[in-house]
N, C-alpha and C positions, 0 to 999 in steps of 0.2 A: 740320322735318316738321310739317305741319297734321294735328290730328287731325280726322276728319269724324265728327259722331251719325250711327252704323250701327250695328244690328242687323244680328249676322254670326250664321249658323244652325251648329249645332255641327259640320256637317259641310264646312261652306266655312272655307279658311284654317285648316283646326286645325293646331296645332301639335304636333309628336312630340319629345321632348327627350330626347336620348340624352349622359351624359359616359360617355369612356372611363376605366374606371377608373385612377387615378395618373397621368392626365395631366391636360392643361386642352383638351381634345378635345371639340368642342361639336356634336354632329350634330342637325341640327332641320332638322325636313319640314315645306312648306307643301302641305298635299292641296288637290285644287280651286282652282288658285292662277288659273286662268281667271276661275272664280266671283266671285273677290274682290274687292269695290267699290274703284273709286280713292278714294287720299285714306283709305280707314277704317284705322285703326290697329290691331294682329296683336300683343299681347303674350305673350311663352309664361311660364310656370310660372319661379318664382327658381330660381336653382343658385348653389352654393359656387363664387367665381372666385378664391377663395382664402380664409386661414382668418379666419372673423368675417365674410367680405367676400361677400353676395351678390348678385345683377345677374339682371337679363331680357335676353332679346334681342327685340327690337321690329322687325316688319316694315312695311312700306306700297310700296304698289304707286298711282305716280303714272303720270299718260298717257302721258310719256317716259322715267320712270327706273324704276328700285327703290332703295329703301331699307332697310337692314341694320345696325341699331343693337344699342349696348350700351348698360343703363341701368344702373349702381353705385348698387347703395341701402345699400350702408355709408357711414359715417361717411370712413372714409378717402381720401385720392385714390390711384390707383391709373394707374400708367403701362404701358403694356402695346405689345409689335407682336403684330401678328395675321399669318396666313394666311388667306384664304376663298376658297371654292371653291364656286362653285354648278353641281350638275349633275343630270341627270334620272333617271330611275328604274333606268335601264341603268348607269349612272353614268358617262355621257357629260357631259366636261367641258363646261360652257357658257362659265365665264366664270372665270380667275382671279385675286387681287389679291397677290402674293408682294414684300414689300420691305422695308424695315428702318423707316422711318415708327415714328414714335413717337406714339399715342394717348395723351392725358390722360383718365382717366376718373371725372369728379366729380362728389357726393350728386346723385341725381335729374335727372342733366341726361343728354339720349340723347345719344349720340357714332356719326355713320354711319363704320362701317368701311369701307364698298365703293364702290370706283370707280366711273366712270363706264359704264355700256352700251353698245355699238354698238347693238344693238337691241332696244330693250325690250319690242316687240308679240311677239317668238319667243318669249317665256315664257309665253303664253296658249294655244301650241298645244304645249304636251309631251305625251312618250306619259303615261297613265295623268294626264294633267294634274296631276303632282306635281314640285315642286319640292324639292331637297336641297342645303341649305347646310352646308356642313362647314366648321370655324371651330376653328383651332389658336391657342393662346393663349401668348403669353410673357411673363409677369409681370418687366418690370423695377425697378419700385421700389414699392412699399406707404408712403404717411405717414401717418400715424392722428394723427388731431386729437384734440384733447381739453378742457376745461375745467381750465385749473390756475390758481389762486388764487394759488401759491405757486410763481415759474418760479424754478426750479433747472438750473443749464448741465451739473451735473457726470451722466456716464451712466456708473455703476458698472460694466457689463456692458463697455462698449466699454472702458472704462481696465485693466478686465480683460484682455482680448484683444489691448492693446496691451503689456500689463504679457508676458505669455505669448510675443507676440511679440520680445520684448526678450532672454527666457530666449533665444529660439532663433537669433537671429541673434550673441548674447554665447557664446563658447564655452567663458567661463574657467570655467564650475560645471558643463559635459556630462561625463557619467558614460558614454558611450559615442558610436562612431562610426559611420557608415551609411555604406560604400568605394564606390563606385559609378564603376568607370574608374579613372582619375587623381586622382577628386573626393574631397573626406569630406563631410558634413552631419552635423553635430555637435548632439547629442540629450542627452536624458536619460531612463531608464529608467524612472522614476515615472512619466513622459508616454505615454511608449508603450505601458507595460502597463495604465494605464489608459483607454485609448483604442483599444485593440487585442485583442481576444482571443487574436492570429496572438501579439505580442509576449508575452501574460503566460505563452503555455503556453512558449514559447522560455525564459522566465526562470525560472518556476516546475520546468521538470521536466529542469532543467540540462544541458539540452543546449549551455545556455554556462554556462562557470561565470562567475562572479561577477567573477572578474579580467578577464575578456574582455572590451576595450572595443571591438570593434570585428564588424560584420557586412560581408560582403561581399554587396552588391548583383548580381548578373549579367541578370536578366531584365528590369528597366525600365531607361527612360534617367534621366541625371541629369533632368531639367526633371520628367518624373512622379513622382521620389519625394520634390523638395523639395517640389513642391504637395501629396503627401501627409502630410510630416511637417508643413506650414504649417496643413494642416487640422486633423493634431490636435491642436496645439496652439490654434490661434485659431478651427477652425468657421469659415475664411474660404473663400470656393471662390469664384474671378476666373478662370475657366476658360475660354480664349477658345473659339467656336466651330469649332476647325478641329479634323475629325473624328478623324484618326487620334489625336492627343494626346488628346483622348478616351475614344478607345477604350483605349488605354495608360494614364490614369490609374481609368478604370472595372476595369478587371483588374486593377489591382493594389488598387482598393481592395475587390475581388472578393478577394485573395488573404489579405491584410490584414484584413479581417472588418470593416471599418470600413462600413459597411451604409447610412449616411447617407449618406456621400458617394457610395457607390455608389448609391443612390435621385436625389441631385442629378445626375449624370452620363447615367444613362439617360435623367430630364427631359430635360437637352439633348440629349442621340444625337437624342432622338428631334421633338426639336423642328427638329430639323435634318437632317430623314430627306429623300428625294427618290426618286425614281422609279428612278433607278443606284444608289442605297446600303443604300435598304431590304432587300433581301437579307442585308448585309455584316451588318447591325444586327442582323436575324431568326437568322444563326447562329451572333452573339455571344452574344445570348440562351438560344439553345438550349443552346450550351457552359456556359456558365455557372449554369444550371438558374433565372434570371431568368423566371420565368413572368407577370409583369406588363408588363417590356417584348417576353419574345416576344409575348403577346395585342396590344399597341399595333404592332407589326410587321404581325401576320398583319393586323390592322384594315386598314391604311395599304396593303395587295398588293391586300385583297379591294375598298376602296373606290375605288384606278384600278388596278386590273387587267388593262384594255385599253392602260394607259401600262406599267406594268412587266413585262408580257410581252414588250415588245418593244425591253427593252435587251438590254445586251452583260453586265450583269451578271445576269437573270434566267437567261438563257442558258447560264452558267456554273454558275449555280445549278442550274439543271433539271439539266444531266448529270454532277455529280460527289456533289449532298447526297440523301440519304437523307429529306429532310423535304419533299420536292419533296411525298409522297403526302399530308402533313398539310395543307400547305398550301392545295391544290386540296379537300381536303374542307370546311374553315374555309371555303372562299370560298363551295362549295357550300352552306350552310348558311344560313336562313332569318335574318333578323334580329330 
């Protein structure tokens, strides 16, 4: 990207910078995107793209393309896929990039996230001549660099988590069982009561006594509650993206109190929401009293609304839920 000396007037190309809270949800408006000289360089206001880690998004508008950058001004490198979606004031899709693409994003250097245009002159006639870039973030790896004098290979923290690992896949020292079907997942009660609020008030207020080494499982499957016991013990979460296991390990760490992992779960639901799902997601939320991911839900209906109204799953939504009425007022509502 060339930058050009331009004087750009506060009211050509300003930038609007909106995150969604608790997610990586990047909404930024270019007004007057006609006005805006080629070649001159549009940088908006830093934001947190994670923690310690903050970045610009940089625009430029050349004779045949546009340009849609991230600039990392931390120290770290940062690996990331994106979503972006540019559309107009109606929030008529223009143009979208959806794919698994792995971005590097390193100190001070811009990285264009957006594809190529079919045509790049229909952006100088939008209505209200505003442009809306909406930009979902998937943080896959964070390295933080650093100055050490003294390199040391051993990581305390991971020999820990491997050590923990060790307790739980070893059954000869579990002090209780998790029955789940035919299965057991062999635990220990130190682990789960301190990990769980669900488990300590279970242990604390005797509703098992103390001989009892065993719980039966009936509401999740075996694969969500080994990943939940794996969490407590190791804070590991390999969660692959396929929705319903998902949604099955998000409830049960809904049920479990386990509040982190439920916070990582709804990141992905929601990072992996679409235009047939977002409903499913919005009255997971709601059931579960999640008022952070229902707000990222209603977001995602109210910004293509013209896409989600005319699935098979809004549809179903509109005549059997009760929140059809909230939903439509959210949408209505001013930004």
């Amino acid at each position: 990207m060339a930058k050009k000396d331009a004087e750009i007037g506060s009211d050509i190309g300003e930038f609007g910078i909106q995150i969604i809270k608790n997610s990586r949800q990047i909404i930024t408006e270019i007004r007057h995107i006609s006005k805006v000289p080629l070649n001159a360089l549009l940088i908006s206001p830093g934001f947190h793209l994670a923690s310690n880690c903050t970045a610009n998004i940089l625009f430029q508008k050349a004779s045949k393309e546009l340009f849609v950058c991230i600039c990392n001004k931390s120290d770290a490198e940062i690996k990331i896929r994106r979503t972006i979606i540019l559309s107009d004031c109606h929030h008529r899709k223009l143009h979208e990039e959806r794919d698994g693409k792995i971005f590097l994003l390193e100190k001070d250097k811009a990285v264009d996230i957006l594809g190529r245009l079919n045509d790049r002159r229909s952006f100088d006639s939008l209505p209200s001549d505003l442009l809306i870039i909406d930009i979902w973030i998937h943080i896959k790896e964070i390295v933080r660099k650093g100055l050490n004098l003294f390199v040391c290979d051993a990581d305390p923290g991971k020999k820990l988590k491997e050590d923990f690992k060790t307790m739980l896949v070893n059954p000869i020292n579990s002090d209780v069982t998790l029955q789940v079907g035919s299965k057991r997942i062999p635990a220990h009660w130190s682990i789960l009561c301190s990990r769980s609020p669900y488990f300590k008030r279970m242990f604390d207020s005797g509703m098992l006594k103390r001989v009892q080494t065993s719980i039966t499982i009936t509401d999740f499957p075996l694969c969500t509650m080994k990943a939940l016991v794996e969490f407590l013990y190791t804070a590991n979460f390999n969660q692959k993206d396929d929705l319903q296991e998902l949604f099955d390990l998000y409830q049960a760490a809904n049920k479990y109190e386990v509040m982190d992992l439920r916070t990582l779960c709804g990141s992905r639901i929601i990072n992996n929401a679409t235009t047939d799902n977002v409903c499913k997601i919005l009255q997971l939320a709601h059931r579960l009293n999640d008022k952070a991911l229902k707000t990222q839900a209603m977001e995602l209906i109210k910004l293509h609304s013209d896409d989600v109204f005319q699935t098979e799953g809004w549809k179903n939504f509109e005549a059997n839920e009760p929140l059809v009425a909230e939903v439509f007022n959210f949408c209505l509502q001013k930004n």
